[in-house]
VEXGU-696078 format. One record per atom (N, C-alpha, C): residue in three letters; atom name; x, y, z. Coordinates in nm, 4 decimals, decimal comma. Example, Ala and Ser with C-alpha at 12.3 -4.5 7.8 and 13.67 -1.06 7.14 Angstrom:
pt code ALA; site N; X 1,3190; Y -0,5690; Z 0,7800
pt code ALA; site CA; X 1,2300; Y -0,4500; Z 0,7800
pt code ALA; site C; X 1,3200; Y -0,3300; Z 0,7800
pt code SER; site N; X 1,2850; Y -0,2250; Z 0,7080
pt code SER; site CA; X 1,3670; Y -0,1060; Z 0,7140
pt code SER; site C; X 1,2900; Y 0,0030; Z 0,7870
***
This chain:
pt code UNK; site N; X 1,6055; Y -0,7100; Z -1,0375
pt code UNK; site CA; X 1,5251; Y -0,6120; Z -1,1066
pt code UNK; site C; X 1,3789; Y -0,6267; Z -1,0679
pt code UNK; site N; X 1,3188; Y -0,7472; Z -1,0339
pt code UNK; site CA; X 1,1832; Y -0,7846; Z -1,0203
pt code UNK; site C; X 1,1801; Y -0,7120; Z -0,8696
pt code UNK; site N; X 1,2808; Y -0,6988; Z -0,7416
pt code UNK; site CA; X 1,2689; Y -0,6054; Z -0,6348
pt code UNK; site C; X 1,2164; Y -0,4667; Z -0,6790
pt code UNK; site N; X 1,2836; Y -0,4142; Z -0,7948
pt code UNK; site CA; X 1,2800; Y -0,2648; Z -0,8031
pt code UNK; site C; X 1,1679; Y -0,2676; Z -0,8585
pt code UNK; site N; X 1,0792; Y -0,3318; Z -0,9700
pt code UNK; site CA; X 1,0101; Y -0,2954; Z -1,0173
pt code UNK; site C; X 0,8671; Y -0,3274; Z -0,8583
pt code UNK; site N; X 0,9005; Y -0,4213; Z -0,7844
pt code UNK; site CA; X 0,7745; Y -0,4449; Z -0,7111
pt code UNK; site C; X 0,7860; Y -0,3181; Z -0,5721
pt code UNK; site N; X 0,8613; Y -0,2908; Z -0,5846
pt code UNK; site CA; X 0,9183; Y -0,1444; Z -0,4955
pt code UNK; site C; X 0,9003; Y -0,0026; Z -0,5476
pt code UNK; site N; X 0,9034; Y 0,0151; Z -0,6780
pt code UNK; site CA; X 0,8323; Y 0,1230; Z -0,7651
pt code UNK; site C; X 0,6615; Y 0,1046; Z -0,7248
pt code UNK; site N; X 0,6239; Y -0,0223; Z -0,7658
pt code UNK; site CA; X 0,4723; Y -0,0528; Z -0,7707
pt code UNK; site C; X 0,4515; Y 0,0047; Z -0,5987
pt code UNK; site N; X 0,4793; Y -0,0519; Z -0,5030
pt code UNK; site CA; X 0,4368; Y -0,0441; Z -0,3712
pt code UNK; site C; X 0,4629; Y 0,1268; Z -0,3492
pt code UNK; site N; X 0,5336; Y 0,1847; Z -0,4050
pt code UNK; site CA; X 0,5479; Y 0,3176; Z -0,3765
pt code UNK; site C; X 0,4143; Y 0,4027; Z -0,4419
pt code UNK; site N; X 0,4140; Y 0,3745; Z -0,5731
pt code UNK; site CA; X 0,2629; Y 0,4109; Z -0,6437
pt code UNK; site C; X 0,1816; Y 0,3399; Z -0,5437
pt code UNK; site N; X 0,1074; Y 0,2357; Z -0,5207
pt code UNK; site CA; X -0,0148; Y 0,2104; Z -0,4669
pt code UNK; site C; X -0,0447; Y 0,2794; Z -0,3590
pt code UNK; site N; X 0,0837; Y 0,2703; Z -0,2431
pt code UNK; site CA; X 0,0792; Y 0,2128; Z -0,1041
pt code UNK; site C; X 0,0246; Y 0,4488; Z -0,0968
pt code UNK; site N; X 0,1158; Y 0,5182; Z -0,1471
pt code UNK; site CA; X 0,1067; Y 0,6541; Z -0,1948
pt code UNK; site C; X 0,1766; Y 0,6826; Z -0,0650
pt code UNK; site N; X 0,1483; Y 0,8284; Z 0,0148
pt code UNK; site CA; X 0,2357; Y 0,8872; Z 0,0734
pt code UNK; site C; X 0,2784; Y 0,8361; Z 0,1913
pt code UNK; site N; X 0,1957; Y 0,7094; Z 0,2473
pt code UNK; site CA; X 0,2154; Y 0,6635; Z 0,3881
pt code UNK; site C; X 0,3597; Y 0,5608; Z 0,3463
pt code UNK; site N; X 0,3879; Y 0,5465; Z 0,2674
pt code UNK; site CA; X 0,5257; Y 0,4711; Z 0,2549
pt code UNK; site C; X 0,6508; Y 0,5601; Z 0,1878
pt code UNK; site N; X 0,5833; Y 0,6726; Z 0,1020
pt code UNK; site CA; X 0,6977; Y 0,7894; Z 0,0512
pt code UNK; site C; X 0,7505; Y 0,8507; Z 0,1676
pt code UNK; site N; X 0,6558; Y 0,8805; Z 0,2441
pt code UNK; site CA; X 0,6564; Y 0,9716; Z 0,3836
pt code UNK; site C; X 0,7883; Y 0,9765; Z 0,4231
pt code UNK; site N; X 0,7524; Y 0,7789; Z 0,4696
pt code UNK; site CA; X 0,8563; Y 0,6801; Z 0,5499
pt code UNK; site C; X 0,9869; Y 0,6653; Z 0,5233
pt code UNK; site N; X 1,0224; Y 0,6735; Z 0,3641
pt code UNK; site CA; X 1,1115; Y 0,6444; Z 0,2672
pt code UNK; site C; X 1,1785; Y 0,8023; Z 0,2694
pt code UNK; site N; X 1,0894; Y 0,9165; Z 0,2270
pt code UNK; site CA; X 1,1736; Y 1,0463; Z 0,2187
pt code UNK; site C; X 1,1769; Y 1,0471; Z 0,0880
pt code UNK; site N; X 1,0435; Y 0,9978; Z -0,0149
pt code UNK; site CA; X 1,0656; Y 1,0491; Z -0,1460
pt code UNK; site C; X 0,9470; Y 1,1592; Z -0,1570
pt code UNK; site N; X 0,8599; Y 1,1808; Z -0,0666
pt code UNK; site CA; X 0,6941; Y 1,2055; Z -0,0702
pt code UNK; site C; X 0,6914; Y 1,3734; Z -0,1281
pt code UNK; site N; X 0,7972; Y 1,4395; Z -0,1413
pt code UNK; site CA; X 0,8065; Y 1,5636; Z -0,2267
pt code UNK; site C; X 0,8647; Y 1,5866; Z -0,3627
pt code UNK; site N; X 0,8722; Y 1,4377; Z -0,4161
pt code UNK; site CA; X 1,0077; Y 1,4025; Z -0,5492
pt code UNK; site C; X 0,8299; Y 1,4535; Z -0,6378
pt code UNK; site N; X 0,8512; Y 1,5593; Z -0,7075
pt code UNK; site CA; X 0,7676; Y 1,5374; Z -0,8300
pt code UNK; site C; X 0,7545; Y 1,4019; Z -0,9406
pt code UNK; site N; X 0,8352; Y 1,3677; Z -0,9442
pt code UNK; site CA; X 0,7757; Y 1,2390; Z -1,0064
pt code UNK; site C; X 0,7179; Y 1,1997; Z -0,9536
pt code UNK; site N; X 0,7229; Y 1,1750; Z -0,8013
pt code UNK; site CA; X 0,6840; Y 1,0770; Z -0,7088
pt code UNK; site C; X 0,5299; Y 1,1105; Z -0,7135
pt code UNK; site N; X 0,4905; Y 1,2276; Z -0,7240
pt code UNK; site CA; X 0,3478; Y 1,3097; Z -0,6935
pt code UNK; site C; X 0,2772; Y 1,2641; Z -0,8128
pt code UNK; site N; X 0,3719; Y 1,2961; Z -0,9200
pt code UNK; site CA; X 0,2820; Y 1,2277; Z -1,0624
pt code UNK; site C; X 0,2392; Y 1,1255; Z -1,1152
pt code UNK; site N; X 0,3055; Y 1,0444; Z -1,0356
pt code UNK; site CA; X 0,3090; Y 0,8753; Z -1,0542
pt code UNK; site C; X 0,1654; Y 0,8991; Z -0,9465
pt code UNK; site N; X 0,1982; Y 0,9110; Z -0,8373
pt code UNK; site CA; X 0,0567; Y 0,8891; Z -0,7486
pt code UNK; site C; X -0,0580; Y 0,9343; Z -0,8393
pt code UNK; site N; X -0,0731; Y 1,0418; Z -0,8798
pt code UNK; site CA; X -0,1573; Y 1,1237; Z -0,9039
pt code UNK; site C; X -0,2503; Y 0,9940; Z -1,0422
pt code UNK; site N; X -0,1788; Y 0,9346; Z -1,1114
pt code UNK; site CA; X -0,1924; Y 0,8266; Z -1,1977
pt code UNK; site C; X -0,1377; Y 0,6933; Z -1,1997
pt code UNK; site N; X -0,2122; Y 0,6109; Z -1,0942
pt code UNK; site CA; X -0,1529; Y 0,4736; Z -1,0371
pt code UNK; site C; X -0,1749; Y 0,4039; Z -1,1877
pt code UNK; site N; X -0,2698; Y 0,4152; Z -1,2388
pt code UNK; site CA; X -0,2944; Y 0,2906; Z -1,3253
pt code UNK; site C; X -0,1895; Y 0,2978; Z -1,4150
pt code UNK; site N; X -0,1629; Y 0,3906; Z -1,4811
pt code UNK; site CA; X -0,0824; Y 0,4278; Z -1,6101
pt code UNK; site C; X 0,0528; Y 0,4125; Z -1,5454
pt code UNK; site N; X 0,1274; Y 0,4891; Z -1,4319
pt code UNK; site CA; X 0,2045; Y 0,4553; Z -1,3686
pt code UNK; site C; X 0,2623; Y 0,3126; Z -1,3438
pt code UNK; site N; X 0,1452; Y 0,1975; Z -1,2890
pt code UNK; site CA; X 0,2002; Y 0,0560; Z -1,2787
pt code UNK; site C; X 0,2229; Y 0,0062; Z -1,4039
pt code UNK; site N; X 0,1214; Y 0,0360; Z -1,4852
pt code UNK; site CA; X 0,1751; Y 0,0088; Z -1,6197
pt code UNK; site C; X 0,2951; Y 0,0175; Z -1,6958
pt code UNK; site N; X 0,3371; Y 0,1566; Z -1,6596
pt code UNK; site CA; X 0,4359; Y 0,2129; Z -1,7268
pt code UNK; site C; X 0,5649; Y 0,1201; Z -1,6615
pt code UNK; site N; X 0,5862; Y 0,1070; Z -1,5235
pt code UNK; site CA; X 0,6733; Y 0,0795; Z -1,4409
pt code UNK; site C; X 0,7268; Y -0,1164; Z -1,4822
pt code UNK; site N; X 0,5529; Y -0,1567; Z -1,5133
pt code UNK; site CA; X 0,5111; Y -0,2923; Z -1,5273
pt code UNK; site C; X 0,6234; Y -0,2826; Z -1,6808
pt code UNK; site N; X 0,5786; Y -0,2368; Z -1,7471
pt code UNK; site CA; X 0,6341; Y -0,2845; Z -1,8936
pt code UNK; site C; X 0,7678; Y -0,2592; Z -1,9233
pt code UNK; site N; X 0,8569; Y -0,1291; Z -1,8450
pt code UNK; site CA; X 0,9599; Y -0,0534; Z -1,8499
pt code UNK; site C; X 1,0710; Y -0,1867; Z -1,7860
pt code UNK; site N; X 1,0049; Y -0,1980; Z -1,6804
pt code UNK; site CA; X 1,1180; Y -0,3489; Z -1,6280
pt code UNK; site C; X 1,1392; Y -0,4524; Z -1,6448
pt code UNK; site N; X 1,0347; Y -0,4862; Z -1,7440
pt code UNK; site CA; X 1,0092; Y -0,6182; Z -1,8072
pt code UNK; site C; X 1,1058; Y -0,5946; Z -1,9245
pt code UNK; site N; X 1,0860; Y -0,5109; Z -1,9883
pt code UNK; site CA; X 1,2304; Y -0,4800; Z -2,0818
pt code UNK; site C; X 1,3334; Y -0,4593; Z -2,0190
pt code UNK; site N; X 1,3588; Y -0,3998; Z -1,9695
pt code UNK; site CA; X 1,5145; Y -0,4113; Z -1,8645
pt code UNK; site C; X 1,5455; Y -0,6006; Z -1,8669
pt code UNK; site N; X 1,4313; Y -0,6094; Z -1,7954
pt code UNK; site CA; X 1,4920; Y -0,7455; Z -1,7454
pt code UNK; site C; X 1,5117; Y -0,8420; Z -1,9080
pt code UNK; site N; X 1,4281; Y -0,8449; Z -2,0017
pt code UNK; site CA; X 1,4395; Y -0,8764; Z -2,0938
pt code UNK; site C; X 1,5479; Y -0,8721; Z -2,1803
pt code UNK; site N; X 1,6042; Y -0,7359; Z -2,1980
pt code UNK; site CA; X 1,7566; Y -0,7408; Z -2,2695
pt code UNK; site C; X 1,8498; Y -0,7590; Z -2,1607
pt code UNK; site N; X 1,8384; Y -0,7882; Z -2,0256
pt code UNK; site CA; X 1,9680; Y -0,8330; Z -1,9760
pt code UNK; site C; X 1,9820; Y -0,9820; Z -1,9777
pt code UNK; site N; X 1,8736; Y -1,0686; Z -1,9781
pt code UNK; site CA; X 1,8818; Y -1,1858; Z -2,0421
pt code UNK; site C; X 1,9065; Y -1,1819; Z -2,1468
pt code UNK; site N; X 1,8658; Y -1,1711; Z -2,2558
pt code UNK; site CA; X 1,9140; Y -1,1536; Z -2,3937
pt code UNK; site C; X 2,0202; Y -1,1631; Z -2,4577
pt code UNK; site N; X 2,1569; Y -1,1324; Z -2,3277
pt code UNK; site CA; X 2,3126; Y -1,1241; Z -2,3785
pt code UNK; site C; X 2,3574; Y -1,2526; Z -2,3750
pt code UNK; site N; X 2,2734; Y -1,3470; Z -2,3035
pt code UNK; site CA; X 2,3347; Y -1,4757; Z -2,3351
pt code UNK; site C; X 2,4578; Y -1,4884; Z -2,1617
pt code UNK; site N; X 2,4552; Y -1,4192; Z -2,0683
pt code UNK; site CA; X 2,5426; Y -1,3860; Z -1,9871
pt code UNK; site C; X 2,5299; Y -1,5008; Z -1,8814
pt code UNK; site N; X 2,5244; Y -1,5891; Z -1,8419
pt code UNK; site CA; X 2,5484; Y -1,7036; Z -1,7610
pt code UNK; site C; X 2,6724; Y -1,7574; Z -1,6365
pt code UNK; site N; X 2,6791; Y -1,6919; Z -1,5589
pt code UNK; site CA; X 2,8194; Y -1,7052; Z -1,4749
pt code UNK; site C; X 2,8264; Y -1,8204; Z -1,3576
pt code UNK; site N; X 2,9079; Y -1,8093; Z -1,2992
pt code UNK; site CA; X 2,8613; Y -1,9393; Z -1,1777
pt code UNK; site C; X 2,9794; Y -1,8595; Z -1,0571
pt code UNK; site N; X 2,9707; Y -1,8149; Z -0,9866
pt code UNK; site CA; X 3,0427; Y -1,7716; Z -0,8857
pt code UNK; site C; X 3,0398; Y -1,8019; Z -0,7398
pt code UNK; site N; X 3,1852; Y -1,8962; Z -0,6903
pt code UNK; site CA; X 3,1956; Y -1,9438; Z -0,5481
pt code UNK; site C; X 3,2831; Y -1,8459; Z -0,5027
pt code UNK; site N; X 3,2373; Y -1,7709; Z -0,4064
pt code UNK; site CA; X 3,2407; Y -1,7421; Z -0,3120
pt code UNK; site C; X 3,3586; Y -1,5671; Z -0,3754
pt code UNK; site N; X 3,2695; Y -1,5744; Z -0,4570
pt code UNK; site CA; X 3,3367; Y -1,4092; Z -0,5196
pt code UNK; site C; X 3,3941; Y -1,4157; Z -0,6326
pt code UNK; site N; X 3,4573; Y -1,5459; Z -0,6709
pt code UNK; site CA; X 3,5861; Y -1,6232; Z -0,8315
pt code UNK; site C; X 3,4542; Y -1,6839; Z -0,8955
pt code UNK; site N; X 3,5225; Y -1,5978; Z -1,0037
pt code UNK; site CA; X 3,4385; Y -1,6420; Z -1,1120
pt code UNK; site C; X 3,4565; Y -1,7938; Z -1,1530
pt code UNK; site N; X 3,4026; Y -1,9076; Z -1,1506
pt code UNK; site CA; X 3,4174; Y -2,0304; Z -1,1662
pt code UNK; site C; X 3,4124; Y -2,0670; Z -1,2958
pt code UNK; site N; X 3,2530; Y -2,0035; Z -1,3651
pt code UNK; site CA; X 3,2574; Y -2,0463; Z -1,5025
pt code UNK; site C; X 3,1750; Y -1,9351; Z -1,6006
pt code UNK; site N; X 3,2057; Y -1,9084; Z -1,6830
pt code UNK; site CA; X 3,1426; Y -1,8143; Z -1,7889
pt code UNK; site C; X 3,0867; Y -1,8596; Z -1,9227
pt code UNK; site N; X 2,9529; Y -1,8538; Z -1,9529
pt code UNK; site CA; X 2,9032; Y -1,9101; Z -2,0308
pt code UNK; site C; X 2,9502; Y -1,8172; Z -2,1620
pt code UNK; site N; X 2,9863; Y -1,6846; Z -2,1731
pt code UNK; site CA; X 3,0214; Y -1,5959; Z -2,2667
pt code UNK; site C; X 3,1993; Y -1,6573; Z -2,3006
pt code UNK; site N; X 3,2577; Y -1,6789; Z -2,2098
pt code UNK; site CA; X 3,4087; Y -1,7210; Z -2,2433
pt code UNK; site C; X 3,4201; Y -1,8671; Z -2,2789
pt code UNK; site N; X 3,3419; Y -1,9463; Z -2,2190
pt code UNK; site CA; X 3,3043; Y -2,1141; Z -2,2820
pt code UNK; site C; X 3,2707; Y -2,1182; Z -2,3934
pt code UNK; site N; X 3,1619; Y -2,0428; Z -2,4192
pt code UNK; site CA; X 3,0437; Y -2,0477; Z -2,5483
pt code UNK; site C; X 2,9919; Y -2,1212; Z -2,5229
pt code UNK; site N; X 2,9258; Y -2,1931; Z -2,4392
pt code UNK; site CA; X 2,8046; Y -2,3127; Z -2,3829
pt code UNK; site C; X 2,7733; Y -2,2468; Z -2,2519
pt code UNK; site N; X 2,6460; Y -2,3086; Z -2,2611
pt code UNK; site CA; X 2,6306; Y -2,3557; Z -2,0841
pt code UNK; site C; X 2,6753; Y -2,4766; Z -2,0057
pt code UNK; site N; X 2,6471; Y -2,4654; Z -1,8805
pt code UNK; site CA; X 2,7660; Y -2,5446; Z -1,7887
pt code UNK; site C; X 2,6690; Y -2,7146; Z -1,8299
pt code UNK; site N; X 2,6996; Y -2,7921; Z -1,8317
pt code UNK; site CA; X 2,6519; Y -2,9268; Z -1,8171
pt code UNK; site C; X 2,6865; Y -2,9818; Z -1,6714
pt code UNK; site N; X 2,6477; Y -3,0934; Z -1,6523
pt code UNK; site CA; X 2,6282; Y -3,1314; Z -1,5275
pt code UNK; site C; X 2,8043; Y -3,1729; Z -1,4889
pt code UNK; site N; X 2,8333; Y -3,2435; Z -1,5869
pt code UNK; site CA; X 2,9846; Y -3,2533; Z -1,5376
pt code UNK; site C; X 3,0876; Y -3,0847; Z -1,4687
pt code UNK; site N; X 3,0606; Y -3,0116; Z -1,5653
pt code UNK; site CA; X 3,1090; Y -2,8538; Z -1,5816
pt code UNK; site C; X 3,0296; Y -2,8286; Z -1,4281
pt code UNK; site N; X 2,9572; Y -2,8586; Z -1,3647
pt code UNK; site CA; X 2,8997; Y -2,8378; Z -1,2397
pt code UNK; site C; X 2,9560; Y -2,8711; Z -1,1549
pt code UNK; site N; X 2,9557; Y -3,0610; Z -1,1743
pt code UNK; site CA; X 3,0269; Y -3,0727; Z -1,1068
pt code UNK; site C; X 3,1726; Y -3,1013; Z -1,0516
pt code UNK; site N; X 3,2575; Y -3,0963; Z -1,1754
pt code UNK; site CA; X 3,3719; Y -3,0117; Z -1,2039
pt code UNK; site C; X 3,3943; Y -2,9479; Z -1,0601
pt code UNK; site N; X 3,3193; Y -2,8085; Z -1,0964
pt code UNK; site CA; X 3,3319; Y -2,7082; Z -1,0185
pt code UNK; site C; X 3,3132; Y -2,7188; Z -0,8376
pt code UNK; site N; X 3,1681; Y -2,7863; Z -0,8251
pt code UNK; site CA; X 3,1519; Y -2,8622; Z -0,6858
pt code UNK; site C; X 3,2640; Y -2,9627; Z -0,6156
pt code UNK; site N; X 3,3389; Y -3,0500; Z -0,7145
pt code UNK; site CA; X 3,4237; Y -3,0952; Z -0,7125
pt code UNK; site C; X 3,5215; Y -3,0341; Z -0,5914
pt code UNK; site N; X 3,5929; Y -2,9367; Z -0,6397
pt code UNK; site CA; X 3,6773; Y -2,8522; Z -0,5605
pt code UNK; site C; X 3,6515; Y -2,8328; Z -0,4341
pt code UNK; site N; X 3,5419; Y -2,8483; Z -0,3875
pt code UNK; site CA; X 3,4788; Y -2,8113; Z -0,2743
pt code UNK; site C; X 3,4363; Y -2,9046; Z -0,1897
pt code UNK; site N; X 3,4604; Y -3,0390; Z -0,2512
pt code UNK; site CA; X 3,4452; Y -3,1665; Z -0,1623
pt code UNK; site C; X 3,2846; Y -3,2523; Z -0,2419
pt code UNK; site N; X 3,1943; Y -3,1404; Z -0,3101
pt code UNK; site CA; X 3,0716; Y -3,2292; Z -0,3200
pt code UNK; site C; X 3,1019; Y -3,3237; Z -0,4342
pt code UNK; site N; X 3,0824; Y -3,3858; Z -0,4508
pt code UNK; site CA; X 3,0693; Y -3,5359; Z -0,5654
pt code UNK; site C; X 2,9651; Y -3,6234; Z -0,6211
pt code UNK; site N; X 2,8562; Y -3,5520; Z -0,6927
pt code UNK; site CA; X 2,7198; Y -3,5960; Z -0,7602
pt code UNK; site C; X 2,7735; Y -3,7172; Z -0,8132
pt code UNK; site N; X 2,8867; Y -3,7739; Z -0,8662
pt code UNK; site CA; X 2,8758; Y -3,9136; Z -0,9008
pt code UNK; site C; X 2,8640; Y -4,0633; Z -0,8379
pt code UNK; site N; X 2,9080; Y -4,0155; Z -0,7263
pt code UNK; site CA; X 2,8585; Y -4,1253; Z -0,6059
pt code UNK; site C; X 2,7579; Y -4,1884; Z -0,5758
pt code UNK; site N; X 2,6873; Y -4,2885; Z -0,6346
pt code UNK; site CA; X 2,5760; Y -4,3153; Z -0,5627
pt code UNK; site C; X 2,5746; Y -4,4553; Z -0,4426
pt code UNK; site N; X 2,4780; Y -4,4244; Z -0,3490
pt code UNK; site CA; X 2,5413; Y -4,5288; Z -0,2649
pt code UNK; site C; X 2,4841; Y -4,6316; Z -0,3513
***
C-alpha cells in the first residue's frame, strides 16, 4: 500500500511529464489532483494511512513458504514464537537451535 500511495504522490507532483508517460494525463481526476498538489498529497497522504491502518488492525499475521500457508495467526490465536518459526524452518533443513 505504501507503493500506491508513493505512486499517487509522484503522479501529483511529478504532473503531466509522468501522466503523459503512464497514459493517465486526460483522467479528470488526474487534472484535479494536479490542479491542487497540496490538498491532493494530503488527501492521498491520510486516505492510505487509513487503508493501511485497518488492514493491520485485523490482527491478520500469516507466514507463507513458497505459496502453503505455514502458519496463521487468526487460526492459532497467537503469534508465531520462535519455536513456531522454527518449527516451520525446520522442514526445510534450517535449525536455529544449533549452536556451534
Amino acid at each position: 500500500m505504501g507503493f500506491v500511495q508513493m505512486a499517487l504522490m509522484a503522479v501529483i507532483i511529478v504532473g503531466n511529464g509522468l501522466t503523459d508517460v503512464v497514459g493517465i494525463s486526460d483522467w479528470t481526476v488526474v487534472q484535479k489532483m494536479q490542479e491542487n498538489k497540496i490538498m491532493s498529497c494530503f488527501v492521498t497522504f491520510i486516505l492510505c494511512n487509513n487503508v493501511i491502518g485497518s488492514l493491520a488492525s485485523s490482527g491478520a499475521f500469516e507466514i507463507y513458504v513458497d505459496g502453503e500457508l505455514k502458519f496463521s495467526k487468526l487460526a492459532n490465536g497467537k503469534m508465531p514464537d520462535a519455536n513456531d518459526i522454527n518449527g516451520i524452518l525446520g522442514q526445510y533443513g534450517v535449525n536455529f537451535n544449533n549452536r556451534p
